[in-house]
N, C-alpha and C positions, 0 to 999 in steps of 0.2 A: 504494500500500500504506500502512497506516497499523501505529507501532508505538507502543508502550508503555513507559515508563520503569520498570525493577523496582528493585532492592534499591537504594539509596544514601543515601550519608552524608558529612560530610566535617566538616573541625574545624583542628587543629595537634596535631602529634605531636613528641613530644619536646622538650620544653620542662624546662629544664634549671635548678632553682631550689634555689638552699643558702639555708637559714634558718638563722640564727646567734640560740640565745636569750643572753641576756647579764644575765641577772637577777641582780639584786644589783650592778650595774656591774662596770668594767671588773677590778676586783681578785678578784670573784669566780669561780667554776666557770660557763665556760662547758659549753653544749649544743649539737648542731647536727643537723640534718635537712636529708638529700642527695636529691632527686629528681629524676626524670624520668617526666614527666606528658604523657599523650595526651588529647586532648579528640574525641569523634566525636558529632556529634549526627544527627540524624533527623525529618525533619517534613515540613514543606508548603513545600519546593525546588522543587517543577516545575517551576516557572516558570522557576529559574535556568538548568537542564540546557539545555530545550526551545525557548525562544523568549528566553533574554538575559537575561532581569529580576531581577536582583540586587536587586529593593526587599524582601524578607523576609529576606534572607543577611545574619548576622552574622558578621561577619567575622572571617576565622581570627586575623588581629593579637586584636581586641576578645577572642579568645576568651584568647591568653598573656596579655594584659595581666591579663585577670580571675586567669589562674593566679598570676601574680607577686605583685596585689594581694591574691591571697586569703592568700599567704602570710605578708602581714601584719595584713590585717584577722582573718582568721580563726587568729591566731597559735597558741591553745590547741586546736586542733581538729588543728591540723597539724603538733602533735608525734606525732603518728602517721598513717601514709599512709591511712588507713584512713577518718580523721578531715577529711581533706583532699578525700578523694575523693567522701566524702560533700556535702562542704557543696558542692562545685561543681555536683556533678550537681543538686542541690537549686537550685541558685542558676537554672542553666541552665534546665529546665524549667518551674520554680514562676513564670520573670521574660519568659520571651521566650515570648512566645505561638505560637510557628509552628514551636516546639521541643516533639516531643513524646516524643521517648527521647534519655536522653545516657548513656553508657559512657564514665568516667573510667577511663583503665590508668596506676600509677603503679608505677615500679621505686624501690625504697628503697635506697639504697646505703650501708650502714652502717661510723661512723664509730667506735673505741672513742680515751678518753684515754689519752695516751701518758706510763708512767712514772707516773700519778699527779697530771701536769701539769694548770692549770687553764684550761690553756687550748692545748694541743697536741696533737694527733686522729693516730692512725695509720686508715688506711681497712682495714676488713676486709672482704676478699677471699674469704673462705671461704663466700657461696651473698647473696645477690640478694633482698631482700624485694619480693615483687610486690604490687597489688592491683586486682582491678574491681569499679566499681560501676555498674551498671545503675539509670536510672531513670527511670519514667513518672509519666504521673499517679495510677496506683492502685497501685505496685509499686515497691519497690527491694529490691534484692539486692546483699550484697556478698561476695565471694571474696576470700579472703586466699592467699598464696602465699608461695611460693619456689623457687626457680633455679641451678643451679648451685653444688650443695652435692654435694661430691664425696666419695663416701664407697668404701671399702673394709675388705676382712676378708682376711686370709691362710688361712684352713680355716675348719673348719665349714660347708664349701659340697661339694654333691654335684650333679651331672647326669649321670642314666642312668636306663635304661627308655623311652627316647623312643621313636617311630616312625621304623621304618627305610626306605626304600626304593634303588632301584638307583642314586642318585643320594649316599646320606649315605656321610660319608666320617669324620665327627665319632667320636670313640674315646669313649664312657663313663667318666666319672670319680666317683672318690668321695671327692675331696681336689682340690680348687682355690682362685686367689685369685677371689672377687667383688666388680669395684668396676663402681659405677655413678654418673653425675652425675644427682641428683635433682631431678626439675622436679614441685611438685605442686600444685596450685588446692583450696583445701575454702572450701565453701557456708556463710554462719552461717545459724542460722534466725531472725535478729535484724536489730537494726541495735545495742540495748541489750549490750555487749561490754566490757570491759577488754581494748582493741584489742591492747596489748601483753605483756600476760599470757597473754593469748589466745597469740599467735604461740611468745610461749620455749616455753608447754605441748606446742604442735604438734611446734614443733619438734623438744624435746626427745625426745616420744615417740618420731618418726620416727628420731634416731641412735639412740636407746635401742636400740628395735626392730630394727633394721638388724645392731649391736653385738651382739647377745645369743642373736638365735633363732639355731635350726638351719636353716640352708635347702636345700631340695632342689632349687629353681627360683629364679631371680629373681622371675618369676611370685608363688610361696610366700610369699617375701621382702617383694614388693608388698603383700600380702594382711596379711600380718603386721603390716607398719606402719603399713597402712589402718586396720584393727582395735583397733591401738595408738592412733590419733589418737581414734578416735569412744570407747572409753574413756575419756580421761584429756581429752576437751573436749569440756562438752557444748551446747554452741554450735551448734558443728560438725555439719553434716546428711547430708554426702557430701564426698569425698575423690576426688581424680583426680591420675593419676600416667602421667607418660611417661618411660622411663628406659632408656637404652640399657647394653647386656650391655657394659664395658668390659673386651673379651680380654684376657687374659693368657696366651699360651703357653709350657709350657717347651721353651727350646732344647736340644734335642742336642749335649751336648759331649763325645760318646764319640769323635767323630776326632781331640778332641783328648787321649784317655785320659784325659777326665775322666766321672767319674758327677755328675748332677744329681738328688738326691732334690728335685725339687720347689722349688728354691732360686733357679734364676738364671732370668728370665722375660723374653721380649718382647711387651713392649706394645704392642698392634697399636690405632690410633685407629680403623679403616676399614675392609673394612665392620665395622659393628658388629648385634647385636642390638638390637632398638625395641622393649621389650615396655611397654603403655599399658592401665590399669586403672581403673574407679570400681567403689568400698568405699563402699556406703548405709545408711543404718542400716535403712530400708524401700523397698518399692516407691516410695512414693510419697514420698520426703523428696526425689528429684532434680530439679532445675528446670534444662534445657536454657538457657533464657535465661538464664541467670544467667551463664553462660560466654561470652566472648568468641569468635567463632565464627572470627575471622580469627587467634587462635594455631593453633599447631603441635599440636594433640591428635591 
């Protein structure tokens, strides 16, 4: 029998590189830039899989080193992840002949000065700046993101009207908490961006939107902020969001004579609701490549 090699790729994942800028020395306001960076490429490997030949394979070491060094060659590009991710895929592609797509994923972990200090960082914890860049020879796409931005509302949340069958057991409501952690990827239609103005805009609009509307669904909610983003950045070509329903049920504390108007809740992590959405501006503004196909969508 004879078979055939299909999809693959390979690189170094997670690579884990703090950039410290220090401009103006040491007396000055420091900056700093927290990553963790995947490198996956794509080309003409047969050989490696099939029959041994490691003579075209660049090697996943060669490929951190490139990442560490970029992050001082390429210093001004890589104060934003965006900028980072660009120049590698470019580097990758435009230099190694037998590379012919590389998909840069870089987690930004953002760091704010502490107190006012010019030089002491508290790490903020509140959502995860992501990014990929896809690139070939005729093509690059970059997707900006974020992760783990946990958001909630105590009212102005309703769910009812749903479909019932022999099976629902869910009571209708029209007063609940809604939190969800936000995970969401949008498309530019560039690569030409104010990489970081870009993101606070998105951002912003996503708690904005979250904060403010009425919602009747998570769904709605989704929709909302999708709408919210392609408004207020116009960059931005399409929006994708995966966001689980974070229960909150009220407890029953009539055995213990008490009433709960809506007040004392348990927070249930599991199961949870997965509801997962793209907000376009047209048919035609979506580009499937452009997304990393090994995330969780």
């Amino acid at each position: 029998m004879s078979y055939v090699l299909g999809h693959n790729q390979y690189g170094k994942a997670e690579v884990h590189a703090v950039r410290v800028y220090r401009d103006g020395g040491r007396e000055a306001e420091h900056e700093i830039v927290d990553y963790n960076v995947s490198v996956a490429h794509q080309g003409d490997f047969e050989d490696a899989h099939v029959t041994g030949d490691q003579a075209k394979v660049l090697t996943t070491d060669a490929t951190k080193n490139t990442v560490n060094a970029f992050m001082k060659e390429h210093g001004d590009e890589a104060r934003e992840p965006e900028g980072l991710a660009l120049a590698l895929a470019r580097h990758f592609v435009d230099t190694v002949p037998q590379i012919t797509s590389c998909r840069v994923n870089v987690e930004a972990f953002p760091w704010e000065r502490a107190h006012g200090t010019p030089h002491g960082f508290v790490r903020n914890k509140d959502y995860v700046r992501t990014v990929t860049v896809t690139k070939t020879p005729d093509a690059e796409y970059v997707v900006s993101g974020l992760k783990d931005l946990t958001v909630l509302k105590t009212t102005d949340s309703e769910f009812h009207g749903f479909y019932e069958d022999k099976y629902t057991t869910l009571k209708p409501t029209k007063d609940r908490i809604m939190a969800t952690d936000v995970k969401a990827q949008w498309l530019h239609n560039g690569t030409d961006v104010d990489w970081g103005k870009s993101f606070s805009t998105v951002l912003d609009a996503v708690t904005s939107s979250f904060a403010n509307a009425y919602s009747y669904a998570l769904q709605q909610t989704i929709w909302d902020m999708g709408t919210a983003v392609l408004d207020a950045a116009d960059s931005v070509s399409e929006i994708r969001f995966s966001c689980p329903n974070n229960h909150h049920f009220v407890i029953d504390l009539s055995p213990f004579g008490l009433e709960n108007e809506f007040e004392v809740h348990h927070a249930d992590d599991r199961p949870y609701g997965l509801i997962e959405a793209t907000i376009q501006r047209d048919e035609s503004s979506s580009n499937s490549k452009a997304f990393d196909p090994g995330q969780a969508w």
